[in-house]
C-alpha atoms as one frame of an Amber mdcrd trajectory, in Angstrom:
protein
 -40.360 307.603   5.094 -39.972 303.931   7.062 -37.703 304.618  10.206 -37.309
 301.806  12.756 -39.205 303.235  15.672 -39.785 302.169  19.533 -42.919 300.689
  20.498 -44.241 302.508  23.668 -41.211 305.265  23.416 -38.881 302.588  25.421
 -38.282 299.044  25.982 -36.653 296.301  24.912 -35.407 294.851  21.737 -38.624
 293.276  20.862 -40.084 296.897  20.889 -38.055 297.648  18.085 -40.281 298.039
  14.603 -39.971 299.720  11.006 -42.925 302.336  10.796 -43.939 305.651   9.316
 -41.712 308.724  10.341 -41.895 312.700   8.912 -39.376 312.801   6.063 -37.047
 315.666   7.093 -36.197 318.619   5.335 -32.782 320.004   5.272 -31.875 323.175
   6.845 -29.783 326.037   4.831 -27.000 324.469   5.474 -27.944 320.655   5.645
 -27.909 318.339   2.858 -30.760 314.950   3.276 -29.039 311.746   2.935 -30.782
 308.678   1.567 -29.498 306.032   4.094 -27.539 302.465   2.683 -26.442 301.292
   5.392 -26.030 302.198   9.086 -23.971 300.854  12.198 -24.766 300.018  16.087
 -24.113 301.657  18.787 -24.284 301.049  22.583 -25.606 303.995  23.082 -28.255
 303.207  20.893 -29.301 300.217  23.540 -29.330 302.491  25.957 -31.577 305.254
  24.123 -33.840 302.077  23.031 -34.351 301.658  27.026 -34.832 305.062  28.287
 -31.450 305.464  29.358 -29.469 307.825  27.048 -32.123 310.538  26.003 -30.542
 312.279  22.719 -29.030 315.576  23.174 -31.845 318.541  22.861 -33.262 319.231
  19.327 -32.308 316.110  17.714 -33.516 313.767  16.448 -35.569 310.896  18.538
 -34.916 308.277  16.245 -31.599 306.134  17.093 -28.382 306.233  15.270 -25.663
 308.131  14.918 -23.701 307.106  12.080 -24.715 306.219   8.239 -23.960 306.008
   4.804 -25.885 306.667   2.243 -26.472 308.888  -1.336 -27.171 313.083  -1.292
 -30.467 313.316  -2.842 -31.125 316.876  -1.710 -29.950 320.052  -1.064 -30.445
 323.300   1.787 -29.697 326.418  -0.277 -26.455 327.391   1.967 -24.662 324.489
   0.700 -21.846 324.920  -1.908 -19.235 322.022  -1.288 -21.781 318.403  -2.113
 -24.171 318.142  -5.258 -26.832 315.562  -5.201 -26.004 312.156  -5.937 -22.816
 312.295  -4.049 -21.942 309.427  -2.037 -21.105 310.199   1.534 -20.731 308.529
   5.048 -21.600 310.965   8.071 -22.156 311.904  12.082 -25.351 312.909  13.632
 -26.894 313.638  16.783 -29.652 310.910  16.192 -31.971 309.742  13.276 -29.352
 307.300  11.354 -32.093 303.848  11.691 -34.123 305.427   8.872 -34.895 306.210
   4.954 -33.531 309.496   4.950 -31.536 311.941   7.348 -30.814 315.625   7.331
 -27.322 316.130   8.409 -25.151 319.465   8.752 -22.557 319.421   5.133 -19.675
 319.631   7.854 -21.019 315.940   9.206 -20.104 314.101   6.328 -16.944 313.023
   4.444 -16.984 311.564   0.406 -16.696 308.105   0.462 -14.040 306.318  -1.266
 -14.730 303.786  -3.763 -12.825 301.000  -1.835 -14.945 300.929   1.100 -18.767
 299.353   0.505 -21.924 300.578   1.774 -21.300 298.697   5.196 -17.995 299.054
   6.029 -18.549 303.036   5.153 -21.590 303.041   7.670 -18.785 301.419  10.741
 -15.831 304.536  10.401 -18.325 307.803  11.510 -18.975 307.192  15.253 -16.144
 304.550  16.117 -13.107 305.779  14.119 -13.860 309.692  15.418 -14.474 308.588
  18.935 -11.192 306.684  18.995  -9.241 309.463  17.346 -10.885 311.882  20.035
  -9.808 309.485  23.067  -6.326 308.918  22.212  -5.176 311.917  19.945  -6.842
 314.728  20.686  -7.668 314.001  24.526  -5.447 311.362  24.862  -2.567 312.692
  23.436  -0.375 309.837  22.334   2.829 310.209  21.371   5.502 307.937  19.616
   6.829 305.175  22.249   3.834 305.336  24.678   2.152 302.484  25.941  -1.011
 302.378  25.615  -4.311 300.145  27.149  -7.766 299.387  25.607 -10.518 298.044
  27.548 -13.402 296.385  26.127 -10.713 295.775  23.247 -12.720 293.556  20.560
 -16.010 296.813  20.981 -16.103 299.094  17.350 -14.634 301.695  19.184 -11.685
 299.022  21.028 -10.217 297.214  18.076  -9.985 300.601  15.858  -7.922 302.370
  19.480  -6.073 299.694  18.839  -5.041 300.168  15.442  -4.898 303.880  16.085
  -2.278 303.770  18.826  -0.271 301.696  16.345  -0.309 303.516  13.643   0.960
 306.769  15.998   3.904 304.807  17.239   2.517 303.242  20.576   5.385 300.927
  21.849   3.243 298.350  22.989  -0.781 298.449  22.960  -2.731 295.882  25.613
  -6.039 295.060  25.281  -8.523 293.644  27.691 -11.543 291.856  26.855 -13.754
 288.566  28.214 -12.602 285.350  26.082  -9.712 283.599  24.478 -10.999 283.725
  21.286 -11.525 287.343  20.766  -7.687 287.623  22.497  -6.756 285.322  20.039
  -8.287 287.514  17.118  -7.364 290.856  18.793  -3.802 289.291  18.603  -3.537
 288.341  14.734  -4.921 290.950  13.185  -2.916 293.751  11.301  -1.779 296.143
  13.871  -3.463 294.708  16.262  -2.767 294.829  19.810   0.510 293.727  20.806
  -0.087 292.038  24.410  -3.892 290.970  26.154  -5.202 290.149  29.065  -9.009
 288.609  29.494 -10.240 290.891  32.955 -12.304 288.125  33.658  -9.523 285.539
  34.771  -6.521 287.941  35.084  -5.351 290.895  37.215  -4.812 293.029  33.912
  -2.663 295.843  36.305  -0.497 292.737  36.426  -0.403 292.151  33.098   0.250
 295.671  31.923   3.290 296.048  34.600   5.464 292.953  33.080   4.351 293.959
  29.241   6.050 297.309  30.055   8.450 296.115  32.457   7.228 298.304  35.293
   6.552 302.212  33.759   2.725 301.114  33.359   0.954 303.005  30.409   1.011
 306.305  29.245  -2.620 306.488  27.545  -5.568 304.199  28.696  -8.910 304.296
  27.183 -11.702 303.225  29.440 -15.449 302.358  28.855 -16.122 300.369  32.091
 -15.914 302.574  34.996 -16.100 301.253  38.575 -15.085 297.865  38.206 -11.736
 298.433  36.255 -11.137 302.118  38.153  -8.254 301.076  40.687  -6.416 298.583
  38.489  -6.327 301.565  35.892  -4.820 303.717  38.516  -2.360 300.857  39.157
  -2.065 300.567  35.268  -0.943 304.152  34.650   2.363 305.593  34.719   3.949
 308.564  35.917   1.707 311.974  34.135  -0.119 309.189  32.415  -3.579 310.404
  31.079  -6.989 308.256  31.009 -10.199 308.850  29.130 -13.328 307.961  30.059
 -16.051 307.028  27.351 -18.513 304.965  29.329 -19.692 303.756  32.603 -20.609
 299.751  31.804 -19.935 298.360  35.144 -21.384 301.382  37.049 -21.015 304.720
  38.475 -20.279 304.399  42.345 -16.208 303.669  43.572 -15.473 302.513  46.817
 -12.944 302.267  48.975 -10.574 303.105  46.449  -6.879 304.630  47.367  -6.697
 307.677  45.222  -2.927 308.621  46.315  -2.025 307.184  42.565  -3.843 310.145
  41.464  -1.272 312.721  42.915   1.863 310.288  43.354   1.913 309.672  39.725
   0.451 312.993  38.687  -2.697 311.552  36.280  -4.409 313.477  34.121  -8.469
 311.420  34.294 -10.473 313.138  31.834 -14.510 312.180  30.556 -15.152 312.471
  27.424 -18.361 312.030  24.969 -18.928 313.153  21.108 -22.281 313.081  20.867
 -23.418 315.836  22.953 -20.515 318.339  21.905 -21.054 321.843  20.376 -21.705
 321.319  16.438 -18.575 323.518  15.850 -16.880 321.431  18.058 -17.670 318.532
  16.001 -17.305 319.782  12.653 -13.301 320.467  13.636 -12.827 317.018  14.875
 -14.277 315.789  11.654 -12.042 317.937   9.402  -8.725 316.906  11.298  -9.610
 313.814  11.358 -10.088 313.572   7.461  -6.903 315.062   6.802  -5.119 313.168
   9.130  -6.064 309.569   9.411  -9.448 308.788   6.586  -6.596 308.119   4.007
  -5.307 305.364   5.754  -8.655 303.514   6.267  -9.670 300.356   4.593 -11.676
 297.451   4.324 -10.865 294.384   6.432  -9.327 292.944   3.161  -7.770 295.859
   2.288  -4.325 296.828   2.441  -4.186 299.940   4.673  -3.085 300.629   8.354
  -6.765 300.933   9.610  -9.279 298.497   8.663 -13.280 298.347   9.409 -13.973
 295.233  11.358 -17.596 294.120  10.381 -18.843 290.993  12.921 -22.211 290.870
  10.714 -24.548 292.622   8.789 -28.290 292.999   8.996 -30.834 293.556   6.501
 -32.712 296.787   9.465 -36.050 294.299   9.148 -33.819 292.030  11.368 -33.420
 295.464  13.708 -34.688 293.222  16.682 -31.782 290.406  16.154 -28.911 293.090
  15.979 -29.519 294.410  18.871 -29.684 291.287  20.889 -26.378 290.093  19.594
 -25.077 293.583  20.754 -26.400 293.117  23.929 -25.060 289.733  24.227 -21.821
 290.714  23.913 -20.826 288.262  21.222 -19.344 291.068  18.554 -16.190 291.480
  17.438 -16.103 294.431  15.192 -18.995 296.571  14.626 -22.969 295.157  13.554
 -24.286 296.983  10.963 -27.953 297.451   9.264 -28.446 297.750   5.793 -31.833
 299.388   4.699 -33.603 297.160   2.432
């Protein structure tokens, strides 16, 4: 099968190339997925460079979330037939033909959604719903705060946390524009601050007049650590996806920590327990892939596609990633 590959194992985005990889067979209990469409990650960057080996036994090739058709089947599997049409998690392998995935990895998709915005709800939508419900723990009336608000992951938080009652969600992110489209969309976030030209601690203390928030999702680490400490209220909880501005904190005052009683929890998907996974994605389904559209759809959630890229422009998609210039999630369609 053609798989985008790495020249030299690691490197940058010109290293990226579509070559020859071993089609895989399914296991017992695996069905192989012929791939439409699949979406970016950051972590994939960071794999691409050496950074983010995947976990142990999977596969080397990036990606982590796809859509695609079931064109065969392991003989443990009862609940798909070939030809079904499905959208799914793995542990690696997604920038290819073909994938072998675990039948408890994938959901059916829904005629409403396309190829592409089916290939954006796998990694981003179960991530968020793992933050702030399951870890998280929102409840109806919290306040809540996104960082890196206009990322996959940030915008669908956002939406989230509306949809399970947050009184007010605040997001943070780098320009006017995408607080200006953060702002108007459906369900958006309610209040934002750009961290680049604002104290956002600030910000969060007058939009809830002083209690701070209850449930903060974090991707940036060090340089966002004590304002999110100032930004929490009393046995508020944070959760940790990512460490984008570094791993080190200094001269920090941790007394927040035990005056306000926080709960600071990391968290990651990718590396968890395949039983582990397989529950998230069955609550999950039941409880919030009915309410998912398309952007010009009419439901509560909505996939928020910035562009899509035919995977022989592999090398393009991930600069724009890196560049920071998405809002919403870039996506690759095999072609």
């Amino acid at each position: 099968m053609r798989a985008v590959l790495v020249k030299d194992g690691k490197g940058p985005a010109e290293n990226l190339y579509i070559g020859e990889a071993p089609t895989p067979s399914p296991e017992d209990t695996q069905v192989l997925v012929k791939i439409k469409a699949f979406g970016l990650n950051r972590m994939d960057t960071m794999q691409r460079e050496g950074k983010y080996p995947p976990p142990a036994g999977a596969s080397t090739i990036l990606g982590v979330e796809f859509a695609g058709v079931i064109s065969a089947l392991g003989s443990g599997v009862t609940d798909w037939n070939v030809g079904d049409e499905v959208l799914g998690l793995a542990a690696g392998g997604a920038y290819a033909e073909f994938i072998a995935v675990h039948q408890t990895h994938i959901i059916r998709k829904p005629e409403h959604l396309t190829w592409a915005e089916a290939s954006t709800v796998p990694e981003i939508f179960l991530t968020a719903f793992q933050a702030l419900v399951v870890i998280g723990g929102i409840k109806d009336h919290d306040n809540v705060l996104v960082h890196a608000g206009a990322s996959g992951v940030g915008v669908t938080a956002i939406q989230m946390a509306r949809v399970y009652g947050a009184r007010t969600v605040t997001a943070t992110t780098s320009t006017q524009e995408k607080i200006d489209w953060l702002l108007n969309l459906p369900n958006g976030a309610t209040h934002a601050a750009n961290y680049k030209t604002q104290n956002f601690a600030d910000v969060v203390k007058e939009v809830t007049k002083g209690d701070g928030v209850n449930v903060l999702i974090d991707f940036v680490g060090q340089s966002h650590f004590a304002k999110n400490l100032q930004s929490l209220a009393v046995d508020g909880r944070m959760v940790m996806l990512a460490l984008l501005s570094g791993t080190v904190i200094e001269k920090t005052d941790l007394a927040p920590i035990l005056r306000k009683r926080l709960r600071i929890e990391g968290s990651t998907l990718r590396s968890r327990s395949l039983e582990y996974q397989a529950s998230l994605i069955d609550r999950f389904r039941r409880e919030v892939f009915p309410k998912i559209t398309g952007e010009k759809g009419d439901g509560p959630l909505r996939t928020y596609i910035h562009k899509v890229y035919p995977w022989t422009e592999i090398q393009a998609a991930h600069q724009e990633m890196e560049a920071d210039k998405n809002s919403g999630k870039i996506i690759a369609e095999v072609v």
